[in-house]
C-alpha positions in Angstrom: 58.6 110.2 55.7 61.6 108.9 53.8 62.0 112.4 52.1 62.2 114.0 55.7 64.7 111.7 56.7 66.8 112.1 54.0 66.8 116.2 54.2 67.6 115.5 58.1 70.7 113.9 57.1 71.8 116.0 55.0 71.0 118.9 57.1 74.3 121.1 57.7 75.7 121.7 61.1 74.4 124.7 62.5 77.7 127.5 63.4 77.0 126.5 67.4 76.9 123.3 66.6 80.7 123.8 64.2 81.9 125.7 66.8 81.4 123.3 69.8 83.2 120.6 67.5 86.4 122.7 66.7 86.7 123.4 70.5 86.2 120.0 70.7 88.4 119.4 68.4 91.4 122.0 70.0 90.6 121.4 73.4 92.0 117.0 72.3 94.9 118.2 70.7 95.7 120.6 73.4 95.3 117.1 76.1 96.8 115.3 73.7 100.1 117.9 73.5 100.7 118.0 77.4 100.4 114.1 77.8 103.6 113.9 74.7 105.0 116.7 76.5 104.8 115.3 80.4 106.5 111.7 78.5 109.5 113.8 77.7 111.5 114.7 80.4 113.6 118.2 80.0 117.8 117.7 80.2 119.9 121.2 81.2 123.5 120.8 79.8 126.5 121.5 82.4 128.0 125.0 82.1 131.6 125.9 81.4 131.8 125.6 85.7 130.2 122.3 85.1 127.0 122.8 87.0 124.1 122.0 85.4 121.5 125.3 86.4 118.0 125.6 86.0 117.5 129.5 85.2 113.5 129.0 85.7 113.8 126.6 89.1 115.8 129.7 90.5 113.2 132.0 89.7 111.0 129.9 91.6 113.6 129.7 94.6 113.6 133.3 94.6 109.9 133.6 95.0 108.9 130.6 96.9 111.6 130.4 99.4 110.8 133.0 101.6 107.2 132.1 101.8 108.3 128.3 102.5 110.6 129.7 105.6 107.8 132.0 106.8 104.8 129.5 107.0 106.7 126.5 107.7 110.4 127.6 109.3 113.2 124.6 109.2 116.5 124.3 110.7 118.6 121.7 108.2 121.5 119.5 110.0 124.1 117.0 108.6 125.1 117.5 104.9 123.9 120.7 103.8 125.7 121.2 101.0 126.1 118.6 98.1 128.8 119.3 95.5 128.0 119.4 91.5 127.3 116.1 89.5 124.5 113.2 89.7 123.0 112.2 93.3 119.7 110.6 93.8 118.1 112.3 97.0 115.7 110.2 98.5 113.4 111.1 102.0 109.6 111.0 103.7 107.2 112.9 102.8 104.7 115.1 104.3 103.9 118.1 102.2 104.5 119.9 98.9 106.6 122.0 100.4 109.5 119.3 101.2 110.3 119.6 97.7 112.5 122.8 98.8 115.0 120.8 101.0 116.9 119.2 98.3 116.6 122.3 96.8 118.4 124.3 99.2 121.2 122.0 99.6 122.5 122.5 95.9 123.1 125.5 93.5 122.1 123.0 90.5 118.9 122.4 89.2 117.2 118.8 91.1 114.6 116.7 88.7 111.8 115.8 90.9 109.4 112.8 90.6 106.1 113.6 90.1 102.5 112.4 89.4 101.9 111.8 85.9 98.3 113.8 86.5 100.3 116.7 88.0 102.4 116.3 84.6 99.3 116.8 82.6 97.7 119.5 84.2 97.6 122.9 82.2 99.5 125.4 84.6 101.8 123.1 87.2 102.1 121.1 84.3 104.2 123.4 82.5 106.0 124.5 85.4 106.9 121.0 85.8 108.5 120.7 82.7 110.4 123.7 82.7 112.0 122.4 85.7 112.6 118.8 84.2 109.9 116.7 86.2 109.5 113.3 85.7 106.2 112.2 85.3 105.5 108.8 87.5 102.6 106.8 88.0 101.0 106.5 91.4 104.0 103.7 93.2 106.7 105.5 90.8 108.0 102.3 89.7 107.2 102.5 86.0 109.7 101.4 83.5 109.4 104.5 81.9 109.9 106.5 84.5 113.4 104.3 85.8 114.3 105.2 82.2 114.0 108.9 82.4 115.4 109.1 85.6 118.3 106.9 84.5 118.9 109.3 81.7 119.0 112.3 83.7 121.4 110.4 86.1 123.9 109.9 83.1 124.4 113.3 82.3 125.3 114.2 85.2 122.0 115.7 87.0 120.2 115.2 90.7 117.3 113.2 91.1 114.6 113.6 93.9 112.1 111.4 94.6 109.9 110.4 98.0 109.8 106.8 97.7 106.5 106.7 99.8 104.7 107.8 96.4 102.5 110.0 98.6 102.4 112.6 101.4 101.7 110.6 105.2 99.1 112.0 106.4 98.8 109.6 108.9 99.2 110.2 112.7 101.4 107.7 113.4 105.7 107.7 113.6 106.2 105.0 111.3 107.0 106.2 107.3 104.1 105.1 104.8 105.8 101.5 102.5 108.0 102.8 100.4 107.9 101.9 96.7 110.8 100.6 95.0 113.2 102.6 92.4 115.2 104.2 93.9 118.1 101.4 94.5 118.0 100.1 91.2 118.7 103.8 90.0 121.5 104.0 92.2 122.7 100.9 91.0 122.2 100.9 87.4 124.5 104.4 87.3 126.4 104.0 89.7 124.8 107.5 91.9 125.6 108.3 95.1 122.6 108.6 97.2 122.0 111.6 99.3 119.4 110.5 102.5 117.7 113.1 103.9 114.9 112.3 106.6 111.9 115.2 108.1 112.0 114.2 111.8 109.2 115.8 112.7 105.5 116.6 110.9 106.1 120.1 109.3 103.6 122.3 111.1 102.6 126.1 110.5 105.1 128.7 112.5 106.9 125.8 113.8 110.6 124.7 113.5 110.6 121.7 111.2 114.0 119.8 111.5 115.5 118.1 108.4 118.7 115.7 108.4 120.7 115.0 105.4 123.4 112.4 105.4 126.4 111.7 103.9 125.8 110.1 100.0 126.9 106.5 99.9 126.6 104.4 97.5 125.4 100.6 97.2 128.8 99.2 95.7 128.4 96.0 96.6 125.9 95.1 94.4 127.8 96.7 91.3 128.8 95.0 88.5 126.9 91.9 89.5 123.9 89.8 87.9 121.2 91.3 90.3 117.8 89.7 91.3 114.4 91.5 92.6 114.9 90.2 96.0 118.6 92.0 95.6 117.0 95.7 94.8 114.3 94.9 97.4 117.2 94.2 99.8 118.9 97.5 98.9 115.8 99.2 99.2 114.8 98.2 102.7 118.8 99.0 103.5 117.5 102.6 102.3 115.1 102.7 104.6 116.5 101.2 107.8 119.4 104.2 106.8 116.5 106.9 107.2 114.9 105.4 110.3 118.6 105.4 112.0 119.4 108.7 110.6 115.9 110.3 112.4 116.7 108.0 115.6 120.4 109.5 116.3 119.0 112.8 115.6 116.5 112.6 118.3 118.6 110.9 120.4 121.3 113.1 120.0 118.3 116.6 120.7 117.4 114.5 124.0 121.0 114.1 125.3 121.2 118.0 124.9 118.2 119.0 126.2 119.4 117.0 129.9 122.8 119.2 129.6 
């Protein structure tokens, strides 16, 4: 009995059995790669014009714009256009496809928040990087993710994010809680913030209408010793901003409609 064991264990691994352990083995350091590579977030240097271009996110406008307008047509209103340097766009969100409205405001590449699982995945993952996503866990309020962002802010690049850290899916008007962030980025770099707000739920062949605002900045908080309550503060500001923003609008679509 004791010989039998001992030839067991020092039976060698069959090639199957050597096999399934190096793709084992390749298939960990593959995971393992594309969780270093969604920590590091992808920086595009300014051009002699000073814009700072993402050659692979306009290859993606080129292909995906047209389908976007097709399936789900938009009309944009307010600031369509948002000059060169770092702004922080911050909106609601309903679908993947809102990503595109920053995007179409702005000749320069935009560095979008985005779920650290998205990050890791093998395809989207990759196209994430190459745009210079920032990988975020689920409420987007990770120090490590204020710290990328914060970094791409300083050299001069756009930030998106949707602070509701999820699409609303909800029936209701009211916009899901949003998570905190983006103040204190605003803040800590001193970035404009661009407010843009979806007024209506982005439905197949119908007009979805999007309203951007002027960028403003929260400079009365600069410079100063700030507390959690003072970013909360800032952030609900944010907020009551969008809700106000989508109120005029519809006010305003109401008022012509009686003319």
């Amino acid at each position: 009995m004791e010989q039998e064991e001992k030839e067991g264990a020092e039976r060698k691994p069959s090639r199957k059995e050597l096999r399934a352990a190096k793709k084992a083995e390749k298939k960990e350091k593959v995971r393992a790669m594309r969780a270093e590579r969604a920590k590091k977030v992808k920086l595009f240097p300014a051009n002699k014009k000073g814009y700072h271009i993402m050659h692979f996110m306009n290859l993606l406008r080129t292909l995906f714009y047209p389908v976007h307008f097709l399936v789900y047509p938009y009309k944009l209103h307010g600031k369509k256009k948002v000059g060169k340097g770092a702004k922080i766009y911050v909106g609601n969100h309903y679908c993947i496809w809102d990503v595109f409205y920053p995007a179409r405001t702005t000749r320069e590449g935009v560095h979008y928040l985005a779920k650290q699982s998205v990050m890791e995945s093998p395809v989207v993952g990759y196209w994430a990087y190459r745009v210079g996503a920032i990988g975020a866990m689920r409420d987007g309020a990770d120090v490590r993710t204020l710290m990328e962002a914060i970094r791409v802010l300083r050299n001069g690049e756009k930030v998106s994010l949707f602070p509701e850290g999820t699409r609303n899916k909800g029936e209701g008007d009211d916009f899901l809680p949003f998570h905190g962030g983006a103040a204190l980025m605003s803040i800590k770099t001193k970035t404009p913030i661009v407010p843009f707000v979806i007024c209506n739920r982005p439905r197949i062949w119908h007009i979805t209408h999007v309203v951007f605002g002027e960028p403003f900045e929260f400079t009365e908080y600069y410079d100063k010793k700030l507390t959690p309550e003072d970013y909360e503060r800032a952030d609900n500001e944010l907020v009551e901003r969008l809700y106000a923003m989508r109120a005029e609008w519809r006010a305003s679509r109401k008022k012509g409609k009686k003319k």
